[in-house]
mmCIF file of the N, C-alpha and C atoms, coordinates in Angstrom:
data_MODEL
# 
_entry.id   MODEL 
# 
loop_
_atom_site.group_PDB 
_atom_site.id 
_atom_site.type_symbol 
_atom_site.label_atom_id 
_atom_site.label_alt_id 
_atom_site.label_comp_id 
_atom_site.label_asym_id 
_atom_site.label_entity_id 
_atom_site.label_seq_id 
_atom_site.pdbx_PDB_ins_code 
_atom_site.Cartn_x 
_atom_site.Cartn_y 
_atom_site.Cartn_z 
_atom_site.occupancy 
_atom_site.B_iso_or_equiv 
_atom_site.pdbx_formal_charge 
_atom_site.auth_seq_id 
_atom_site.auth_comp_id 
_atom_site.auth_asym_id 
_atom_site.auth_atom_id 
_atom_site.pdbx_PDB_model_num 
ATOM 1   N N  . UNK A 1 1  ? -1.483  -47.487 -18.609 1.00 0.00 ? 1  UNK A N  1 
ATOM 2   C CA . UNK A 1 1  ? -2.178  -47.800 -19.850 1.00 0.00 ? 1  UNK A CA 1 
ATOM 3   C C  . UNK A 1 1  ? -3.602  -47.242 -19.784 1.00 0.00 ? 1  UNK A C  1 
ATOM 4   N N  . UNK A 1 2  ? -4.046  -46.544 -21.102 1.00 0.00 ? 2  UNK A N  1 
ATOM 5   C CA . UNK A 1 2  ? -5.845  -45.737 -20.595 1.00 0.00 ? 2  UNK A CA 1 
ATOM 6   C C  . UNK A 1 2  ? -6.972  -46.983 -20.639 1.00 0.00 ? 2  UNK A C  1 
ATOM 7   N N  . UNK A 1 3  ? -7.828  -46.793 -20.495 1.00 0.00 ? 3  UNK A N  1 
ATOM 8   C CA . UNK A 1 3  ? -8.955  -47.678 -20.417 1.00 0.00 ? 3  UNK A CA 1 
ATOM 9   C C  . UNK A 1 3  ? -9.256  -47.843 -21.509 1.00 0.00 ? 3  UNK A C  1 
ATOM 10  N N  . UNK A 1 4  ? -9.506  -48.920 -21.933 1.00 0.00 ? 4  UNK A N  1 
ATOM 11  C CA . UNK A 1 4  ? -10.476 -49.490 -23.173 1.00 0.00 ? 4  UNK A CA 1 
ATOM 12  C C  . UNK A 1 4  ? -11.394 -48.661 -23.398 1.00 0.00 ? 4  UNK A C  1 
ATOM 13  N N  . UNK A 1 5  ? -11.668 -47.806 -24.599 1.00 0.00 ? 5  UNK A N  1 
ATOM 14  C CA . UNK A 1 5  ? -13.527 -47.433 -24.924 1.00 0.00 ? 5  UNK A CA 1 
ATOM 15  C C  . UNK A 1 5  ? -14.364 -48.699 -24.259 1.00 0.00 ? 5  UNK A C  1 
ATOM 16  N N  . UNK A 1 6  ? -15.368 -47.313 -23.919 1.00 0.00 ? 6  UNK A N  1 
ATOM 17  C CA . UNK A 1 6  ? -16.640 -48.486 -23.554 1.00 0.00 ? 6  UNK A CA 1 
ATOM 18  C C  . UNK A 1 6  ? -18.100 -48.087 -23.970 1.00 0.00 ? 6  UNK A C  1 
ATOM 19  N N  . UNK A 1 7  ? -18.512 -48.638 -24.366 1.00 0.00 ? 7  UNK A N  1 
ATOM 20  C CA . UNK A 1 7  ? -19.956 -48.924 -25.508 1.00 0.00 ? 7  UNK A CA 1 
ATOM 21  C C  . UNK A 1 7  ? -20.958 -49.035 -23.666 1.00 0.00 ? 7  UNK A C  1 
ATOM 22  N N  . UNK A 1 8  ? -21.546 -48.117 -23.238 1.00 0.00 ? 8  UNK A N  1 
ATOM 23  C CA . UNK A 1 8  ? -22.534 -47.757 -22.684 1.00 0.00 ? 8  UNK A CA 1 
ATOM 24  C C  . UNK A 1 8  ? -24.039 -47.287 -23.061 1.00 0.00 ? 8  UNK A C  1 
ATOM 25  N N  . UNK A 1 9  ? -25.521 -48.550 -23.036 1.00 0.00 ? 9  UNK A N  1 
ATOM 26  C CA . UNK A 1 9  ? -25.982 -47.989 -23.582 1.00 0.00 ? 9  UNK A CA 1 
ATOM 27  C C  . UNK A 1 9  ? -27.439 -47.820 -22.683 1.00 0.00 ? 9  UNK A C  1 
ATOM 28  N N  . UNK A 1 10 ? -28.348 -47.647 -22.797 1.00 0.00 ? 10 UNK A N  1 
ATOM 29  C CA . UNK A 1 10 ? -29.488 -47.611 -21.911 1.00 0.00 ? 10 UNK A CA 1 
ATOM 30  C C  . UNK A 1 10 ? -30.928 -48.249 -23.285 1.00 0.00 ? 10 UNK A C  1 
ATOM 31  N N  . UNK A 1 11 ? -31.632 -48.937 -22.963 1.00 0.00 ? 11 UNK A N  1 
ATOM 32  C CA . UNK A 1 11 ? -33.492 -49.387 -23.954 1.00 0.00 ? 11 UNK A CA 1 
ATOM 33  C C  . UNK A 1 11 ? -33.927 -49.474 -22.806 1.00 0.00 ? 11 UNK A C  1 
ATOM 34  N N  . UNK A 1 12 ? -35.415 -49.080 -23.188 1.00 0.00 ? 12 UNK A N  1 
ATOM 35  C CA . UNK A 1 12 ? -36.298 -49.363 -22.591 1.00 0.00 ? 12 UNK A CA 1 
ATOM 36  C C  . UNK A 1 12 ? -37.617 -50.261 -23.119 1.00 0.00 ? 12 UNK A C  1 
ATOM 37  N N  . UNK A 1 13 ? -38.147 -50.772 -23.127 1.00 0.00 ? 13 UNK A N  1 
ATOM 38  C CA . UNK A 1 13 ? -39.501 -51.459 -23.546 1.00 0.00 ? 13 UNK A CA 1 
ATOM 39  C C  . UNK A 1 13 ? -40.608 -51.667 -23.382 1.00 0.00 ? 13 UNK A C  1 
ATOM 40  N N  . UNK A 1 14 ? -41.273 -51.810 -24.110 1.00 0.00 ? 14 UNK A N  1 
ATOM 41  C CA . UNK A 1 14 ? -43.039 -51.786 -24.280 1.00 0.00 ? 14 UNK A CA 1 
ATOM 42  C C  . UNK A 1 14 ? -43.560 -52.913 -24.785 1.00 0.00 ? 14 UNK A C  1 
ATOM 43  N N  . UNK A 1 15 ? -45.134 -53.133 -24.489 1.00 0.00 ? 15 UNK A N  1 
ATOM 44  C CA . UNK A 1 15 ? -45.383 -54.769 -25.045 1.00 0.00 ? 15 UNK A CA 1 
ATOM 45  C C  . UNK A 1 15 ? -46.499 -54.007 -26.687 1.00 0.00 ? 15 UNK A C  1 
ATOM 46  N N  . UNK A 1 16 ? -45.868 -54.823 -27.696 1.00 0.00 ? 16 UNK A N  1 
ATOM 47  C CA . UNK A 1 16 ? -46.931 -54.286 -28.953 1.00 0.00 ? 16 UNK A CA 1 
ATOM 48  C C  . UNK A 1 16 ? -48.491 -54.813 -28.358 1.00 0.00 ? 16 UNK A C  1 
ATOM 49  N N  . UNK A 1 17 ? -49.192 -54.793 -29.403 1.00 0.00 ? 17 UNK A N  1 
ATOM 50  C CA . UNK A 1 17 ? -50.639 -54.762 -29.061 1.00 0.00 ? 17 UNK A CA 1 
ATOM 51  C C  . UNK A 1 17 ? -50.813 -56.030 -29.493 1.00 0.00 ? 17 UNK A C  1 
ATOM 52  N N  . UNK A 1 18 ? -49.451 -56.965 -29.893 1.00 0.00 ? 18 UNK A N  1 
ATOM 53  C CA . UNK A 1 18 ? -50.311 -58.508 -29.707 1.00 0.00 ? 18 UNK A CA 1 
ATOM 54  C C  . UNK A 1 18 ? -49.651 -58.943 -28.677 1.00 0.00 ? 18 UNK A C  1 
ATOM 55  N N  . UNK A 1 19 ? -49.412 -58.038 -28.001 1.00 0.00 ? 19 UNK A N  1 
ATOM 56  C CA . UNK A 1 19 ? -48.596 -58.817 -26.703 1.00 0.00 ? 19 UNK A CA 1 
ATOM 57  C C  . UNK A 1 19 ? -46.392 -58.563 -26.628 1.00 0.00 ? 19 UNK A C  1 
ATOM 58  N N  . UNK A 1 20 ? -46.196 -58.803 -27.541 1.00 0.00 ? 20 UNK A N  1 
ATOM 59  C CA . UNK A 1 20 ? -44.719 -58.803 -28.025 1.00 0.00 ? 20 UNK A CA 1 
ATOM 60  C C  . UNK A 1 20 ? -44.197 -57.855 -27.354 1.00 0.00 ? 20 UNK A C  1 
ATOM 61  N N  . UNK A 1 21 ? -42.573 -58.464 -26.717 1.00 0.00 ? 21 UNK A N  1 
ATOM 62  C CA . UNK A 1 21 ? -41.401 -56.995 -25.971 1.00 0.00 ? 21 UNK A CA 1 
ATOM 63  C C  . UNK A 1 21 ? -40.953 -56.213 -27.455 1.00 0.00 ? 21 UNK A C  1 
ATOM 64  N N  . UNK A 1 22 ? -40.757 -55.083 -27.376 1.00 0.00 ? 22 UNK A N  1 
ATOM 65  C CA . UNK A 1 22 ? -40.651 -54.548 -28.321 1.00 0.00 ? 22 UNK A CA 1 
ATOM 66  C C  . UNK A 1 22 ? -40.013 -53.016 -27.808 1.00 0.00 ? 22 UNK A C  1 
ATOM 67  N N  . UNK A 1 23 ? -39.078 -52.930 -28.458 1.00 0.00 ? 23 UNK A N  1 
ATOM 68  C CA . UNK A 1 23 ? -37.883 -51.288 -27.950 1.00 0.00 ? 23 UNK A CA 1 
ATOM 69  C C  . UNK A 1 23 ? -39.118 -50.334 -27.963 1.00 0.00 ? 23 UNK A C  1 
ATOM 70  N N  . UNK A 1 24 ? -38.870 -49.527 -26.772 1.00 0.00 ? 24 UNK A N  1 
ATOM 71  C CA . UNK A 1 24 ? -39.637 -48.228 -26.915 1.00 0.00 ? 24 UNK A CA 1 
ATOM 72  C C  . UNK A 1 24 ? -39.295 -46.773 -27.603 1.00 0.00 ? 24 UNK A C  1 
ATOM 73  N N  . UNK A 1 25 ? -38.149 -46.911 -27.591 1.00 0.00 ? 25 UNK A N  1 
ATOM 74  C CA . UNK A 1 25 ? -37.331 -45.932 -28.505 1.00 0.00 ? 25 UNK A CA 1 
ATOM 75  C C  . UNK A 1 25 ? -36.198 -46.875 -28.519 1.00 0.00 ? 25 UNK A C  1 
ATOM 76  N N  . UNK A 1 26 ? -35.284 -45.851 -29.571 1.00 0.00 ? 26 UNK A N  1 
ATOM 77  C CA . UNK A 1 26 ? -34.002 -45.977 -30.004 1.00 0.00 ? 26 UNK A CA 1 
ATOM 78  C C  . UNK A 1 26 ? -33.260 -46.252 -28.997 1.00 0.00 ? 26 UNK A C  1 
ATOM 79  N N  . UNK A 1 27 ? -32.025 -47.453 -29.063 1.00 0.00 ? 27 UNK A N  1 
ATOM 80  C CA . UNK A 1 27 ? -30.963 -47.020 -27.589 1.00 0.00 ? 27 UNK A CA 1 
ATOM 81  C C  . UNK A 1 27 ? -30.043 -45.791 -27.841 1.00 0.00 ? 27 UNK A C  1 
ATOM 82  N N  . UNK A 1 28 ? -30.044 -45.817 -26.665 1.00 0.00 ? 28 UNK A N  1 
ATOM 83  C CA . UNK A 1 28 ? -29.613 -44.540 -26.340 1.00 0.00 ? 28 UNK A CA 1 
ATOM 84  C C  . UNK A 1 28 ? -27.887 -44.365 -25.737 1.00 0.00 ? 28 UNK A C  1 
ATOM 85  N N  . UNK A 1 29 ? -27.067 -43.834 -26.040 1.00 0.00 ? 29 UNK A N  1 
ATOM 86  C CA . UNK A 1 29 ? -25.649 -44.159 -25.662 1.00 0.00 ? 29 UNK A CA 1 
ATOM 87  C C  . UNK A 1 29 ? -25.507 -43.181 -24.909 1.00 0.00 ? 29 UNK A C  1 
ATOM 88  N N  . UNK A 1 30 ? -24.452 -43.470 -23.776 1.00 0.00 ? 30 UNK A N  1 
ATOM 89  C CA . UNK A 1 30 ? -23.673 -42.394 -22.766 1.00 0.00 ? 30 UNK A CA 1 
ATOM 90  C C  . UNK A 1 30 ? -22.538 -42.638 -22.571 1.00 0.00 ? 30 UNK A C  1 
ATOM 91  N N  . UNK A 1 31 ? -21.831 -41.682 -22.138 1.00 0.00 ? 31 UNK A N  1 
ATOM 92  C CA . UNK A 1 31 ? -20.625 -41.413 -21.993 1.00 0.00 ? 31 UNK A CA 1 
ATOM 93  C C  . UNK A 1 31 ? -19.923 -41.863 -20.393 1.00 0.00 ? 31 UNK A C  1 
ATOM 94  N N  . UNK A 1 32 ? -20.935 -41.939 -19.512 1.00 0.00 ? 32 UNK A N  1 
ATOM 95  C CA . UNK A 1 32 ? -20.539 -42.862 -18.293 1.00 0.00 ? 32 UNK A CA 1 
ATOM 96  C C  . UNK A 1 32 ? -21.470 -43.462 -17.706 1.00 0.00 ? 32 UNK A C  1 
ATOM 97  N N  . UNK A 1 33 ? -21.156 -44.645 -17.296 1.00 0.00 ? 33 UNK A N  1 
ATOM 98  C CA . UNK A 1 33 ? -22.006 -45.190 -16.250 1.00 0.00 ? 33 UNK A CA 1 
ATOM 99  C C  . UNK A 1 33 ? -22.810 -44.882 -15.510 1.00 0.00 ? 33 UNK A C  1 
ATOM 100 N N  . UNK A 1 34 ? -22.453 -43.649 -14.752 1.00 0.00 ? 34 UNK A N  1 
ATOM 101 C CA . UNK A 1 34 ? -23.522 -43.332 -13.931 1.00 0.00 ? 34 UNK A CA 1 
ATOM 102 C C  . UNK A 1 34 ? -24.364 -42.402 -14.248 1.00 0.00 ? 34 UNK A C  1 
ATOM 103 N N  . UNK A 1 35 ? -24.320 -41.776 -15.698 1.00 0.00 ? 35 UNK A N  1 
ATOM 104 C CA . UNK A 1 35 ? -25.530 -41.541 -16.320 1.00 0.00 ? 35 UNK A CA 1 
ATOM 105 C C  . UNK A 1 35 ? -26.766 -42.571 -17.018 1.00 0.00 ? 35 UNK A C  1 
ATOM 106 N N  . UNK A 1 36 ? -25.942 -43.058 -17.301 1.00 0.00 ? 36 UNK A N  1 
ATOM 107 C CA . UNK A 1 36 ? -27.029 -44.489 -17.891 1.00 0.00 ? 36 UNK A CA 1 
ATOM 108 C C  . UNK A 1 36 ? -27.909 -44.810 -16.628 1.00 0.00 ? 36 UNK A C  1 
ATOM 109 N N  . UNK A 1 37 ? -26.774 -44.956 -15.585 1.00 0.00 ? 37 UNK A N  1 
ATOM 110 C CA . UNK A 1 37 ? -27.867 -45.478 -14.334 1.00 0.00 ? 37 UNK A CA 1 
ATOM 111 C C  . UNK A 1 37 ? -28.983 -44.783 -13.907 1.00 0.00 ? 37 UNK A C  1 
ATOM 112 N N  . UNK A 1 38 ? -28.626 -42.985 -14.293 1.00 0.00 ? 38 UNK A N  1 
ATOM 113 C CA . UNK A 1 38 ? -29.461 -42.285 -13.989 1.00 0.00 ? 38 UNK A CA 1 
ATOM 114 C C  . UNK A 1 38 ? -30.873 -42.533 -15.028 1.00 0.00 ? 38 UNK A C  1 
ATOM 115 N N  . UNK A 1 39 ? -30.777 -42.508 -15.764 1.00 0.00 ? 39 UNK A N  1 
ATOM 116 C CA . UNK A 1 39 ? -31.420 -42.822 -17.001 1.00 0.00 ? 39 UNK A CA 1 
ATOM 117 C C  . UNK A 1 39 ? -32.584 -43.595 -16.664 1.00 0.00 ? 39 UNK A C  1 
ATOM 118 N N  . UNK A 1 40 ? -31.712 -44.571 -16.147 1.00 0.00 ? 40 UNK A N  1 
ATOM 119 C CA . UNK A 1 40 ? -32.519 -45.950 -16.788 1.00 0.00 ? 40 UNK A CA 1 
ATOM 120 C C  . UNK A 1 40 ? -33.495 -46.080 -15.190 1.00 0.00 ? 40 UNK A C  1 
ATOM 121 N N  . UNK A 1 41 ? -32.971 -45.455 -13.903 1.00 0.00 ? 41 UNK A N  1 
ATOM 122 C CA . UNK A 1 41 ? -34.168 -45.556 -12.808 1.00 0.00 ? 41 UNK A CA 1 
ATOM 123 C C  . UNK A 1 41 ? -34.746 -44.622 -13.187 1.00 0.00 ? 41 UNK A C  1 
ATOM 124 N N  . UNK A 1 42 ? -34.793 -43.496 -13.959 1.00 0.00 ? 42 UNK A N  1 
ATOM 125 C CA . UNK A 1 42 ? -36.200 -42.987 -13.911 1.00 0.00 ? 42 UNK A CA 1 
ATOM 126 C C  . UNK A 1 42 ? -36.758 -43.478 -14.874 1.00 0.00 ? 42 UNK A C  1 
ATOM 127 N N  . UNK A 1 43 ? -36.346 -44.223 -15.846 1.00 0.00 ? 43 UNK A N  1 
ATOM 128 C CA . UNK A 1 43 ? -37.514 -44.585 -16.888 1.00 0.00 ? 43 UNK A CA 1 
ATOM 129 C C  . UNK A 1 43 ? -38.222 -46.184 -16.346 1.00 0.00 ? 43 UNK A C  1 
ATOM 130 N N  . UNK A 1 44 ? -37.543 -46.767 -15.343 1.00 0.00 ? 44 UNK A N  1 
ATOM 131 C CA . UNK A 1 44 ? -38.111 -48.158 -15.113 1.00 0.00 ? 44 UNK A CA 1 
ATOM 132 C C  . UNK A 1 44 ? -39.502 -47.562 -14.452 1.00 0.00 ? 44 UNK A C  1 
ATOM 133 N N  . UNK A 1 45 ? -40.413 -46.662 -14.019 1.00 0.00 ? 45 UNK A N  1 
ATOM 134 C CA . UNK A 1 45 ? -41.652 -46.529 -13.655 1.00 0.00 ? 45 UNK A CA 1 
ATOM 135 C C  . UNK A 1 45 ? -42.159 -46.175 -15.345 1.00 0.00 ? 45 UNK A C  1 
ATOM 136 N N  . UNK A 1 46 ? -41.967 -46.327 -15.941 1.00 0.00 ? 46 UNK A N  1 
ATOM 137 C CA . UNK A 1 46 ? -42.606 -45.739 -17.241 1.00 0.00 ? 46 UNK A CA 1 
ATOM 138 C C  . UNK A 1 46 ? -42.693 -46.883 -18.197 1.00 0.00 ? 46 UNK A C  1 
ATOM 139 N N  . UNK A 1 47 ? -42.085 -47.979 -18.196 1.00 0.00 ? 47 UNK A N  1 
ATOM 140 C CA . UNK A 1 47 ? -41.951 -48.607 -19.257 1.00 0.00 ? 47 UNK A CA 1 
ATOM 141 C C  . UNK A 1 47 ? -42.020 -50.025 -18.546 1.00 0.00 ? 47 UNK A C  1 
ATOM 142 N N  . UNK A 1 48 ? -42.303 -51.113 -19.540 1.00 0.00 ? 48 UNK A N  1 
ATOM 143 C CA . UNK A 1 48 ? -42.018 -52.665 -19.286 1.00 0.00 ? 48 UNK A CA 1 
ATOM 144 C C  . UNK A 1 48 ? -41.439 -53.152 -18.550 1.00 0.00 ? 48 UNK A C  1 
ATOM 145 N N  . UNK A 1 49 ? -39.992 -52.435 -19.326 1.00 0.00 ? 49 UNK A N  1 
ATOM 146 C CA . UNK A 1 49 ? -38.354 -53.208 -19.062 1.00 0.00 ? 49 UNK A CA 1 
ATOM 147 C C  . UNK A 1 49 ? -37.901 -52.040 -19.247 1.00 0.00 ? 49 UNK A C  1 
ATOM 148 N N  . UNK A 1 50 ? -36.780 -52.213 -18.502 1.00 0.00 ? 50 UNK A N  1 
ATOM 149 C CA . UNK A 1 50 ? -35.310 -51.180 -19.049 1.00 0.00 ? 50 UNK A CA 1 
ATOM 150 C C  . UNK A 1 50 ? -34.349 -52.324 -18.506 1.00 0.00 ? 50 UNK A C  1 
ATOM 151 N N  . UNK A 1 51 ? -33.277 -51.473 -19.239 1.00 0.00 ? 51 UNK A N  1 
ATOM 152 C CA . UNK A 1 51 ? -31.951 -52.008 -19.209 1.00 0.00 ? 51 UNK A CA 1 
ATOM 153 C C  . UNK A 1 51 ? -30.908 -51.471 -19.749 1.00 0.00 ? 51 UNK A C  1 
ATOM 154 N N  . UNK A 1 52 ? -29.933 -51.384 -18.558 1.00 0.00 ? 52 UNK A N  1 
ATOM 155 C CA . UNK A 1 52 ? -28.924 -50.297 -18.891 1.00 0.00 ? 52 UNK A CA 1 
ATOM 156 C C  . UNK A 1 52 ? -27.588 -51.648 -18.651 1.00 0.00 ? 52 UNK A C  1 
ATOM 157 N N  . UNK A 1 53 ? -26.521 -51.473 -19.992 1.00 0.00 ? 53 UNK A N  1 
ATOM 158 C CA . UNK A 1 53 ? -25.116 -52.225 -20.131 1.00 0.00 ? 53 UNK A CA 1 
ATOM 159 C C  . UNK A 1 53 ? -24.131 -51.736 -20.660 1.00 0.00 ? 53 UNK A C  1 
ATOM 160 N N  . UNK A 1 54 ? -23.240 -52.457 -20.537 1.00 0.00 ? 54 UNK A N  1 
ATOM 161 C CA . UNK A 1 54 ? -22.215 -51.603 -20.800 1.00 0.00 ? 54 UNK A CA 1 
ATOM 162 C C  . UNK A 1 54 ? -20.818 -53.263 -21.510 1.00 0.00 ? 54 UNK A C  1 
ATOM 163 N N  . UNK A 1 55 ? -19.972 -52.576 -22.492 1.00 0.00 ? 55 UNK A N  1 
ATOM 164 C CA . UNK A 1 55 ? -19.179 -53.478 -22.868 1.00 0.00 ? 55 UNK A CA 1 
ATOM 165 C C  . UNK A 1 55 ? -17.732 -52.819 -23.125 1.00 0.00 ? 55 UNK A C  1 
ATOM 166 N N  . UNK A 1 56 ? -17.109 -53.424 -23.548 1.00 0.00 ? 56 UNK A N  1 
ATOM 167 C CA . UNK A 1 56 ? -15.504 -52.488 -23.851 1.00 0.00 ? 56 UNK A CA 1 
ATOM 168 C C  . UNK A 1 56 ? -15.749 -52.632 -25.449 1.00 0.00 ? 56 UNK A C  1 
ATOM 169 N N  . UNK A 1 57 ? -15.478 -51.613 -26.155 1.00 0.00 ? 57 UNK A N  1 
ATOM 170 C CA . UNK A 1 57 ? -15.483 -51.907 -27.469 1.00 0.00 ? 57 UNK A CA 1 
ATOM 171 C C  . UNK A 1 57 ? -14.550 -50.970 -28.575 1.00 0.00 ? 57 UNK A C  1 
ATOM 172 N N  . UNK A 1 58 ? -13.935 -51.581 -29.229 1.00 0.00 ? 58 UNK A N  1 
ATOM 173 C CA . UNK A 1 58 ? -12.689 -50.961 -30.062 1.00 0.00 ? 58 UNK A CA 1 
ATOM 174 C C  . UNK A 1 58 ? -13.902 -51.127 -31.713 1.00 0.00 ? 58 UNK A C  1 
ATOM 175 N N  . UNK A 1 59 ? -14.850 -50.049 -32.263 1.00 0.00 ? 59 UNK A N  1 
ATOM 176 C CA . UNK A 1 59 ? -15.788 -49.849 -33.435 1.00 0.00 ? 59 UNK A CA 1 
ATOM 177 C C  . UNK A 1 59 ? -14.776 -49.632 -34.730 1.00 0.00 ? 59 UNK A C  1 
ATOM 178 N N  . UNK A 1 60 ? -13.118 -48.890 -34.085 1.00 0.00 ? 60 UNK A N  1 
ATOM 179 C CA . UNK A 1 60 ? -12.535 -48.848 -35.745 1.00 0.00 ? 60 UNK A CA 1 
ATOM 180 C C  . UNK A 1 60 ? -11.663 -50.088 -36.234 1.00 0.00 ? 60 UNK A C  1 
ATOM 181 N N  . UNK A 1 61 ? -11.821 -51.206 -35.415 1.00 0.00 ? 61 UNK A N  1 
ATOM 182 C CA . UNK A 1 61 ? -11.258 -52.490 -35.324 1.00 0.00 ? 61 UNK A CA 1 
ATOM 183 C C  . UNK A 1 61 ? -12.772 -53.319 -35.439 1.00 0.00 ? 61 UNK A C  1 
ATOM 184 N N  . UNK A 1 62 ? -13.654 -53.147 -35.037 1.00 0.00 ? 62 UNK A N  1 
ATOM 185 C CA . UNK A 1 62 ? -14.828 -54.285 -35.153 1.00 0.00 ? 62 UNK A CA 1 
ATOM 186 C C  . UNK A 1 62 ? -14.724 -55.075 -33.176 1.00 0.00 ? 62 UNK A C  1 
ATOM 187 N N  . UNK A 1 63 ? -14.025 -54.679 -32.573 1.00 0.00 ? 63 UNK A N  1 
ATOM 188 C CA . UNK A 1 63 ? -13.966 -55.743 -31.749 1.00 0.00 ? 63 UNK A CA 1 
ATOM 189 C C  . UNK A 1 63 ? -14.864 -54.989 -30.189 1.00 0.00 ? 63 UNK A C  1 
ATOM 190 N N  . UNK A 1 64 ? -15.333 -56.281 -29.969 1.00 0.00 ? 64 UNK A N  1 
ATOM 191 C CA . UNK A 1 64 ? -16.432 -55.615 -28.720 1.00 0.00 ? 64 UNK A CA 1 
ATOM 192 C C  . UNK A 1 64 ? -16.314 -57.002 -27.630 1.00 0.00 ? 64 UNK A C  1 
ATOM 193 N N  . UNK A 1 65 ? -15.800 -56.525 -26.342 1.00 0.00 ? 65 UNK A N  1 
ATOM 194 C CA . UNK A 1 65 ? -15.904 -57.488 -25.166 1.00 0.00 ? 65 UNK A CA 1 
ATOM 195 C C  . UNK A 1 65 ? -17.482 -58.000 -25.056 1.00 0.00 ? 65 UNK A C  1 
ATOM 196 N N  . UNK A 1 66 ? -17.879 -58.846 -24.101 1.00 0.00 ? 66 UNK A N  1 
ATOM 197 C CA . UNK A 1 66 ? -19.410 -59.524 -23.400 1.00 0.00 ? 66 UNK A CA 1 
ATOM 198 C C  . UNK A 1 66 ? -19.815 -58.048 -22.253 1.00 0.00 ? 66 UNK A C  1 
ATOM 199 N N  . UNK A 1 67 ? -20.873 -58.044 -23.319 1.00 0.00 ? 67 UNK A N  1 
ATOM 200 C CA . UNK A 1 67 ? -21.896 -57.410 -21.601 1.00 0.00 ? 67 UNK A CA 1 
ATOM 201 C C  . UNK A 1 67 ? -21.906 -57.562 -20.257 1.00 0.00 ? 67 UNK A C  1 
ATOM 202 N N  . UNK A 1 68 ? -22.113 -56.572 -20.312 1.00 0.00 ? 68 UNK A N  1 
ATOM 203 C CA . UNK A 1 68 ? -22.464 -56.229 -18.581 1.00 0.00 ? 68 UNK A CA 1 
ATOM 204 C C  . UNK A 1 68 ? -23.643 -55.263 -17.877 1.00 0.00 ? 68 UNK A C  1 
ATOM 205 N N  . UNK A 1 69 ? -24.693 -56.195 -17.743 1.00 0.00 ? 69 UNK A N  1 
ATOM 206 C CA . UNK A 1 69 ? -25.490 -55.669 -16.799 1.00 0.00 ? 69 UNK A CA 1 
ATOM 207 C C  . UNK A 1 69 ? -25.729 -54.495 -15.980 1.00 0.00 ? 69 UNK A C  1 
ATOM 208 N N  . UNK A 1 70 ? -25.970 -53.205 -16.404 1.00 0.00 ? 70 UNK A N  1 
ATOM 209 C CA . UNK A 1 70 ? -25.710 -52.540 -15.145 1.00 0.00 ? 70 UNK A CA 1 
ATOM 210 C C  . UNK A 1 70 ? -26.557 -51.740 -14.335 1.00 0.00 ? 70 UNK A C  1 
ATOM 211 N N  . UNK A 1 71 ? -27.812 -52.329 -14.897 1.00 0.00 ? 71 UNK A N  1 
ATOM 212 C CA . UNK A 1 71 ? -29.166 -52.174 -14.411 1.00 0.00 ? 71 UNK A CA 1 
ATOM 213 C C  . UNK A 1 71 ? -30.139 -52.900 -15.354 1.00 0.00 ? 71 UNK A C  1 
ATOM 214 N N  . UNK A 1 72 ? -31.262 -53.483 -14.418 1.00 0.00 ? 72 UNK A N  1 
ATOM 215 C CA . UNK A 1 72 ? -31.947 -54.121 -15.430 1.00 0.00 ? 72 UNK A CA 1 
ATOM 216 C C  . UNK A 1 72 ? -33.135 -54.041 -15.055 1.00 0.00 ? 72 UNK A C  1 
ATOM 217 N N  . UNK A 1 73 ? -34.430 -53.673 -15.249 1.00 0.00 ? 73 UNK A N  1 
ATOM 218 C CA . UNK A 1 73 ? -36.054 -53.342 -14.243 1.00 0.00 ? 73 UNK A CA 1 
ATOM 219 C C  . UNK A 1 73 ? -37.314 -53.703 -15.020 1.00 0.00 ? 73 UNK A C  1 
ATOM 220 N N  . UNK A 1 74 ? -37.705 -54.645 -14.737 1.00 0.00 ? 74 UNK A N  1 
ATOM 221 C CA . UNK A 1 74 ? -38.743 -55.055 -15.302 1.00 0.00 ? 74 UNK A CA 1 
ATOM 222 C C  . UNK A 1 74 ? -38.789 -56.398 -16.521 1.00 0.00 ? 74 UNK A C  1 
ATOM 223 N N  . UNK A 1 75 ? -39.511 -56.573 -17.700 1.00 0.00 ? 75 UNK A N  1 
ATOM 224 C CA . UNK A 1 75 ? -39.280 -57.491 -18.752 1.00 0.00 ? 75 UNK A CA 1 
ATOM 225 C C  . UNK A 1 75 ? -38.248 -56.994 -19.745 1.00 0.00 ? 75 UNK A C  1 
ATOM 226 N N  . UNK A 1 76 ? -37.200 -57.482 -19.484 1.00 0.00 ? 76 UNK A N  1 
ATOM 227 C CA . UNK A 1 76 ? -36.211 -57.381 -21.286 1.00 0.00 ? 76 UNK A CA 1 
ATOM 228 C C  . UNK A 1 76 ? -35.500 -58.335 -21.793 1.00 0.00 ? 76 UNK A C  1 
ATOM 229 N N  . UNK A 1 77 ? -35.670 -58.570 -22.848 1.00 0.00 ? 77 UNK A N  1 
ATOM 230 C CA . UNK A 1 77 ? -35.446 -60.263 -23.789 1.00 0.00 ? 77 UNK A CA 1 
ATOM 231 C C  . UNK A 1 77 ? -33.955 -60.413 -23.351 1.00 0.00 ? 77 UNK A C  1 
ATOM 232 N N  . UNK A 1 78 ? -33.329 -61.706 -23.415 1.00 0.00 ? 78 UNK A N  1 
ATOM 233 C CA . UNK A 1 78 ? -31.972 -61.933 -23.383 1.00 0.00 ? 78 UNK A CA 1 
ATOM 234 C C  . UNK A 1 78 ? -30.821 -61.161 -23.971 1.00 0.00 ? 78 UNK A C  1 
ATOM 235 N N  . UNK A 1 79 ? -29.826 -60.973 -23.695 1.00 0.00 ? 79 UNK A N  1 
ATOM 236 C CA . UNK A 1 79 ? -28.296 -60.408 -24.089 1.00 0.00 ? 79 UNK A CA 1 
ATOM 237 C C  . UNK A 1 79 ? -28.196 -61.388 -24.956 1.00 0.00 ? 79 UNK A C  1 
ATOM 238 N N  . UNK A 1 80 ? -27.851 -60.912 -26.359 1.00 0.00 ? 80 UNK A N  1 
ATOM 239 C CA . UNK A 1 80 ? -27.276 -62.066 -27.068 1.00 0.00 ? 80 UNK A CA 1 
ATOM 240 C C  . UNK A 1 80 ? -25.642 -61.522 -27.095 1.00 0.00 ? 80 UNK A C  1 
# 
């Protein structure tokens, strides 16, 4: 049986100027894991927070498994 799609994505973050976590750019999607990972250690010296996850997700059905962690460096608000 093939693998589930999987919704891989990488943010990084910055604090606004009253203080607030706030996305530093757009997230960013990849196609495997161990690009995201790549990703996301070089941007954790640059930024707040990063955080790179990953989920199983079927987009022409609506349906998306729970997160998964797959790097996380510095301040980034909760997984909802």
């Amino acid at each position: 049986m093939a693998q589930p799609p999987k919704l891989i994505v990488v943010m990084a973050f910055s604090r606004s100027d009253e203080g607030e976590l706030v996305p530093a750019f757009e997230p960013v999607q990849f196609d495997t894991e161990e690009r995201a990972l790549r990703s996301a250690r070089s941007l954790a010296g640059q930024h707040v927070g990063v955080l790179a996850w990953s989920r199983e997700a079927d987009p022409n059905i609506g349906e998306y498994g729970p997160p998964a962690v797959l790097f996380q460096s510095g301040e980034v608000p909760d997984m909802e």
